[in-house]
N, C-alpha and C positions, 0 to 999 in steps of 0.2 A: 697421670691417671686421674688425678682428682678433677684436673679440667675438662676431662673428657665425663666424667660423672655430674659434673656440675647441671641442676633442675632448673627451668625456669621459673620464677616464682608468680603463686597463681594471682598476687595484688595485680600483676601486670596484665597476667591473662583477664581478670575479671574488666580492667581499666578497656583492653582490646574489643572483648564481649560489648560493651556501652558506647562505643565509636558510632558517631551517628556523620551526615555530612559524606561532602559529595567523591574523597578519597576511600570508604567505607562500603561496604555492600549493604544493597536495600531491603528491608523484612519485607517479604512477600508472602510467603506461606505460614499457613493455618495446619491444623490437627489432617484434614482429611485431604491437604492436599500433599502432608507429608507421608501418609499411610499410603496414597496413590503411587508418589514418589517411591517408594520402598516396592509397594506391588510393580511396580514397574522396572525396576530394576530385578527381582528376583526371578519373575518368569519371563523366561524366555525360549530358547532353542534347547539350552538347556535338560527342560522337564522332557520332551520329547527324545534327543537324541541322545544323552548320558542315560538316561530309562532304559532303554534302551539296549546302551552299549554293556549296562550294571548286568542286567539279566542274561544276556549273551556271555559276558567275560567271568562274572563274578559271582553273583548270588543266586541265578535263579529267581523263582517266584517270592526269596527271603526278600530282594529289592524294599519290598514292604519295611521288613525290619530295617533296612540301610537307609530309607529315609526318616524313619524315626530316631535312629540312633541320630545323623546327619541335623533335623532336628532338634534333638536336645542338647546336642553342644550349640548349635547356632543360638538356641533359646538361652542358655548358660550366658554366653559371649554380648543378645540380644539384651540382657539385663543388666551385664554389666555397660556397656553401652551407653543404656540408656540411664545410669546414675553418672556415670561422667559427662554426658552431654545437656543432662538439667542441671548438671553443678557447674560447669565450665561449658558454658554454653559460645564456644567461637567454631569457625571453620577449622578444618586441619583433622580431625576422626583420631585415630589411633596413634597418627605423628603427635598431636598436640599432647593426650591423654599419658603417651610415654614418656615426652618431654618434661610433664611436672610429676614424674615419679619415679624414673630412672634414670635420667639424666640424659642429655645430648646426643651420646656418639650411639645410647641405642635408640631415640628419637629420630636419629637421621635415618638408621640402619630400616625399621619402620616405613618413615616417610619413601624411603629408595623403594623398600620393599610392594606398597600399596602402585606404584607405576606396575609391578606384573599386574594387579589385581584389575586396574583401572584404563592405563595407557595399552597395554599390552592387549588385556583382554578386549579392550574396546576396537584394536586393530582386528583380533582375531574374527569378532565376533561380523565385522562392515566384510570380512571376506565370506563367511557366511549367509550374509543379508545379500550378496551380490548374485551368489549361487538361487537363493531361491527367486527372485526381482527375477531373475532371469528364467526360471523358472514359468512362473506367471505369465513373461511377456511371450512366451513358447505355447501358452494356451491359444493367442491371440497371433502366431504365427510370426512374430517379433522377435527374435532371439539376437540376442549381441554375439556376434563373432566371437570366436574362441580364443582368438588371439587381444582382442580389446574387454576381455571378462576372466584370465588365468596372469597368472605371475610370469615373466621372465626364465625360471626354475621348473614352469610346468609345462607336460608335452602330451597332447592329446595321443587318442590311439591310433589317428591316422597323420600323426608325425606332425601338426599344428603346434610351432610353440608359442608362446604366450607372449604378448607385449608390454603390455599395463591393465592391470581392474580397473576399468573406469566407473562403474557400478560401484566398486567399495568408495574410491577416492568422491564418487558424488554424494553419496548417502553424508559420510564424514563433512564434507564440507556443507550440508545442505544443514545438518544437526548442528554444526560448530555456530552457520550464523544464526539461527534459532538459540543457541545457548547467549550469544552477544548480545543478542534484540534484548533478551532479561528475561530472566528469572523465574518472573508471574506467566509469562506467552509458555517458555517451556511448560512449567508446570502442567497448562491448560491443555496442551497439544497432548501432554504425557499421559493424564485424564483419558483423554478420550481412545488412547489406545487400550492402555490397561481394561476398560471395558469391556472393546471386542476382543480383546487375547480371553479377558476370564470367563464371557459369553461362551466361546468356543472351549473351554477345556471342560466347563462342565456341560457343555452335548457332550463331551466324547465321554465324559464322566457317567451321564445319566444313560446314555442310550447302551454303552458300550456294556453294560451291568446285566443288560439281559443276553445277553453272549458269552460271559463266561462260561469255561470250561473245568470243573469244577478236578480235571483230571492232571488238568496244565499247572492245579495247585499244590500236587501229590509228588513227592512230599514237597512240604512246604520249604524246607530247611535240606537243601541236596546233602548226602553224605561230602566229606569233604577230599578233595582232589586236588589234580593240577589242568590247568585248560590251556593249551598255547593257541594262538590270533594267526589268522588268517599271514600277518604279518612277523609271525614268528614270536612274537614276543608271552613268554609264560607268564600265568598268574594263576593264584589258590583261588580255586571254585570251589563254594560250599563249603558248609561248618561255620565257625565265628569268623574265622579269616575271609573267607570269603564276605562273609557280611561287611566287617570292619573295610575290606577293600572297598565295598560295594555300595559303602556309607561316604569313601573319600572320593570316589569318582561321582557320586550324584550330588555330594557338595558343590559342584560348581555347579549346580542347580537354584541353591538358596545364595550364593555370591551376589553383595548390592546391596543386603538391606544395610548394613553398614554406611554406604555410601549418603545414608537420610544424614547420617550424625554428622556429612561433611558439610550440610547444607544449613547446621548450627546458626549461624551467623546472619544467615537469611529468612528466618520462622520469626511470626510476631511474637509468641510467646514463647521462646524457647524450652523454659524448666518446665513448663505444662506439657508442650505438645511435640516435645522430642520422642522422650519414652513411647509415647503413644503412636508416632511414625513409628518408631525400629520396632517394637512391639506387634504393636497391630496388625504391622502388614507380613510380619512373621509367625504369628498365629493365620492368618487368612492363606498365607502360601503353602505352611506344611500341613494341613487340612486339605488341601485340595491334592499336593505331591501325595501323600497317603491313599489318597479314594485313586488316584491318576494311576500310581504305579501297580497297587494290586487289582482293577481291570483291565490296564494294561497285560498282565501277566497272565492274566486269568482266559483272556483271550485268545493271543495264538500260545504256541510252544519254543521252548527257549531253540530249539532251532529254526523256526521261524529268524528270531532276531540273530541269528548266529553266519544263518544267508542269504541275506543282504545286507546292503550299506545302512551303518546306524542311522545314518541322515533319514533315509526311506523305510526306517521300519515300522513306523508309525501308522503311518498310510497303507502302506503293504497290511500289515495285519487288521487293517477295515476293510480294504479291497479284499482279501481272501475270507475274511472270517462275518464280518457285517453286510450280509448282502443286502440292498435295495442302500444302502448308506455312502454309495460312493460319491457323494456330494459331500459329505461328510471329512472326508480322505482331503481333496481341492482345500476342505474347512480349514484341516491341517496347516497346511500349507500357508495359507495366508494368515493364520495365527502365530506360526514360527517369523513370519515375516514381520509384523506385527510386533512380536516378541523382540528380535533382536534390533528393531527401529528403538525402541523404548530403553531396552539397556545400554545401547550406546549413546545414548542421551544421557542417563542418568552416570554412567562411565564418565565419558568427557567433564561432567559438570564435577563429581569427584574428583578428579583428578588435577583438574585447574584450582577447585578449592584448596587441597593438600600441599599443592605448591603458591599457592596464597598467603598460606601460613608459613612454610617455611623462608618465603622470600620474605615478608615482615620482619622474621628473625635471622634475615643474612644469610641463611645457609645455601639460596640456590638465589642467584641474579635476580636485581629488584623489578628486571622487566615483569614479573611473574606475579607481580601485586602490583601493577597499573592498573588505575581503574577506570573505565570511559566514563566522561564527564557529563554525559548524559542516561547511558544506559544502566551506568554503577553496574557494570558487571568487569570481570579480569579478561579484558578481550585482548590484549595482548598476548596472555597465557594460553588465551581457547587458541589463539590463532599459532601458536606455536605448537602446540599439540595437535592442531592439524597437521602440520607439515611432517612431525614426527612418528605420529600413529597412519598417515597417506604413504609415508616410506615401507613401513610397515605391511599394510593392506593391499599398498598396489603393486609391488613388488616381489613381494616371498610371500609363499603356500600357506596355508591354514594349519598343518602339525608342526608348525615351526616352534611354535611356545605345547603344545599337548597338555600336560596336567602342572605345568609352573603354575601357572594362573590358581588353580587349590591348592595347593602348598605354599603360594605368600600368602593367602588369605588366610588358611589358619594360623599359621605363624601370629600374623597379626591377632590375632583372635587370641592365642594363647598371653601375649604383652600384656593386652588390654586386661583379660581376668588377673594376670599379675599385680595390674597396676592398681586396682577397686580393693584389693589386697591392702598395698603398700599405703594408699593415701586414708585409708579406714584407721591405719597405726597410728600413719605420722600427724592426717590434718582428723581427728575425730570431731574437731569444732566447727569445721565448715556447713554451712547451711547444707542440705539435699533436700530438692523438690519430692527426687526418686531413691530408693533407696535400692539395693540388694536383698535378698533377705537370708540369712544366716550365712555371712560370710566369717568364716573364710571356704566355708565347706563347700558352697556352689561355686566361688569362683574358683577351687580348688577341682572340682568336678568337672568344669569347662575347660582348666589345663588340660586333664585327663583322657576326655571325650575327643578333644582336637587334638592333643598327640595321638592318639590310637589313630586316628583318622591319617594323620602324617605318616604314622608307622605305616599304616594297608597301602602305601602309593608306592612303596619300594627307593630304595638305595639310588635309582637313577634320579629319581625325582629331590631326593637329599642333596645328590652333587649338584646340578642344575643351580637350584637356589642357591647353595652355597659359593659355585662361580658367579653367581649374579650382584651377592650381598660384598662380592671380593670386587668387582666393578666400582659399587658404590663408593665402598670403604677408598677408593684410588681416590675419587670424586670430592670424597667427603674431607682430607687428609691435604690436597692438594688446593681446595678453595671454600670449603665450608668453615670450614674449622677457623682459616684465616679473617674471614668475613661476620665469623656468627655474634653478633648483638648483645647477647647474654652473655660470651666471653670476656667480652670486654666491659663489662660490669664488675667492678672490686667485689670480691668474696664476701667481706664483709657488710658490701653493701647487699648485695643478693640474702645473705642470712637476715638484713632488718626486715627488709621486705617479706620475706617467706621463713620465720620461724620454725626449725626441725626440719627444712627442705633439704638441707644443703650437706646434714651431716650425712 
């Protein structure tokens, strides 16, 4: 048990952070191209179709309150974040931060866990982008066959069954080599999305305002109930429960800004301009989710979003409700498209950085920290995360993962405020660029806000991860464990390096 608790000690992590040379990753990013990186990962498809689906299944017109509560734990989670990534500024996000404060076997547990958030979500999300791509090329009388745009598992209504998404597996491969090229190119390309996504949400923001219906607002906070889906499945409508549901399903709204901290390793100035990535671009997002959801709401009627597909309610209720705006509706569209380009960019690049870090420290194959000799990027890793996230997206349907993807992410969320906790005891003498402020009470309020949030997804959503975290644990037990770096460091010697770590 004590091996399994054993912390990395952070002399080592800080030695890692100052690796300069051509096995290391190249600082590329500044303040505002990390802030872009953050904006770019958090809005996506996302803000439209969980909007959506929140006011249809769950809250009603409260949606409002589900993203501010959603909000305030992220903002919780956002700070502590950003004291751990100006302190221990390396790649690795939430795996690393667990590592030097609770020890290994829940580091790994962590690191397993961030592939829902990252791998997983980034497969989900290229099945998504394919749907609308396809879309688009349907205006222009281009449509990809059914069968080369659906999974194997999927069967049209006229009996077409699927063969491969080629649409998702080219999007994925076309971002993977954009991730290889380096660093500074993604960045750039990432830039310039994030602009026309945020262009486009505030038209639907500004014009959509003079179309509310001030009746669609009444009441604001529905009496509370039960609603069952079209697809059978129950959930508490209205009252707190509803809300708290209604705060865990539009979380995967704000999913990503985290993913800034993975990119630690590659910011010129890290202690400066971390904070101000996860920060920044998580002020800028739930300001805009706030104005979004309650015109949204304000607009059509929760049965509006109730009949139709959440993917199309968006549109639907400009086309019915904003007339002369249907140009507006197409906006949609190509901003979701938009959207979900950007967060599987910033996904993949997560996700190869997380197992960056862990391969450094043995626990996952050292292919996973090769680094191209020219590009200094982990293109090894991109290129094996294609092949694993392409199984994924070209193969099996889009509910395959449903709300896994928010419940590892708070999970992790919850670690993280534990851990700003833990090392405020044990290291009170380490430098911090950034700080928390009155801990232990806000990271203690960020546990709080993201359990509730876990609690509103329901018991199915509990099992799910917990079969997931029982995979890893096979993984971690059968080759991590065997391999991991820090193990095989004498205790004694771990304690000179990292004083109070280890007990």
């Amino acid at each position: 048990m004590a091996s399994l608790s054993i912390t990395k000690p952070l002399d080592i992590l800080m030695q890692e952070a100052q690796e300069t040379g051509e096995h290391s990753l190249k600082r590329t990013l500044g303040p505002i191209s990390l802030v872009m990186l953050g904006i770019g990962a958090i809005i996506g498809a996302g803000l439209f179709v969980r909007t959506a689906a929140a006011i249809a299944d769950r809250g009603g017109p409260s949606v409002t309150i589900a993203f501010m509560v959603a909000g305030i734990g992220c903002a919780v989670a956002g700070l502590c974040y950003g004291e751990f990534a100006s302190m221990i500024p390396v790649a690795g996000s939430a795996y690393t931060y667990s590592y030097c404060t609770m020890g290994e076997l829940v580091a790994w547990i962590i690191g397993w866990d961030l592939v829902l958030e990252y791998a997983v979500g980034a497969a989900t999300v290229s099945i998504g982008w394919s749907e609308y791509f396809n879309r688009v090329l349907g205006w222009f009388g281009l449509p990809i066959p059914y069968q080369w745009s659906h999974s194997p598992l999927q069967v049209s209504d006229t009996g077409i069954r699927g063969i491969l998404n080629v649409p998702a597996l080219f999007i994925l491969l076309l971002l993977t080599g954009l991730l290889i090229k380096g660093t500074k190119e993604s960045a750039i390309v990432n830039a310039f999305i994030v602009v026309l996504k945020v262009m486009i949400v505030i038209l639907v923001i500004s014009i959509g305002w003079g179309f509310i219906n001030p009746a669609n607002h009444t009441p604001f906070i529905p009496a509370p109930t039960t609603y069952v889906t079209m697809q059978g499945i129950s959930h508490h409508y209205g009252g707190m429960l509803g809300i708290l549901g209604a705060a865990g399903v539009v979380f995967f709204a704000f999913i990503g800004f985290d993913a800034v901290s993975t990119a630690a390793q590659e910011a010129k100035n890290p202690k400066r301009d971390m904070p101000i990535g996860i920060l920044g671009s998580l002020v800028v997002c739930t300001i805009l989710y706030v104005l979004f959801s309650y015109v949204l709401s304000g607009v059509a009627t929760v049965e509006d979003f109730r009949s139709t597909g959440r993917e199309a309610s968006v549109a639907f209720a400009i086309t019915k409700y904003m007339h002369g705006y249907e140009w507006l509706s197409k906006s949609v569209t190509v901003a979701i498209l938009a959207g979900f380009s950007s967060v599987i960019l910033v996904m993949l690049l997560g996700q190869s950085r997380v197992f960056y870090s862990m391969s450094k420290d043995g626990l996952v194959p050292r292919i996973f920290s090769d680094v191209h000799p020219r590009f200094r990027t982990p293109y090894k890793s991109n290129l094996l995360f294609f092949v694993f996230t392409g199984i994924f997206a070209g193969l099996l349907p889009e509910d395959i993962v449903g709300e896994m993807t928010s419940i590892g992410t708070l999970f992790a969320f919850v670690l993280v405020c534990i851990g700003v906790w833990i090392l405020r005891r044990r290291r009170p003498d380490l430098p911090r660029a950034f700080k928390v402020p009155a801990v232990p009470f806000v990271s203690t309020a960020g546990v709080i806000v993201c359990g509730a949030m876990i609690y509103g997804l329901g018991w199915t959503n509990w099992l799910r991860l917990i079969v997931w975290l029982v995979i890893g644990l096979v993984f971690y037990f059968s080759y991590g464990r065997r391999h991991s770096k820090v193990q095989g460091v004498p205790v004694p010697a771990v304690r000179e390096h990292a004083p109070n770590m280890a007990d």
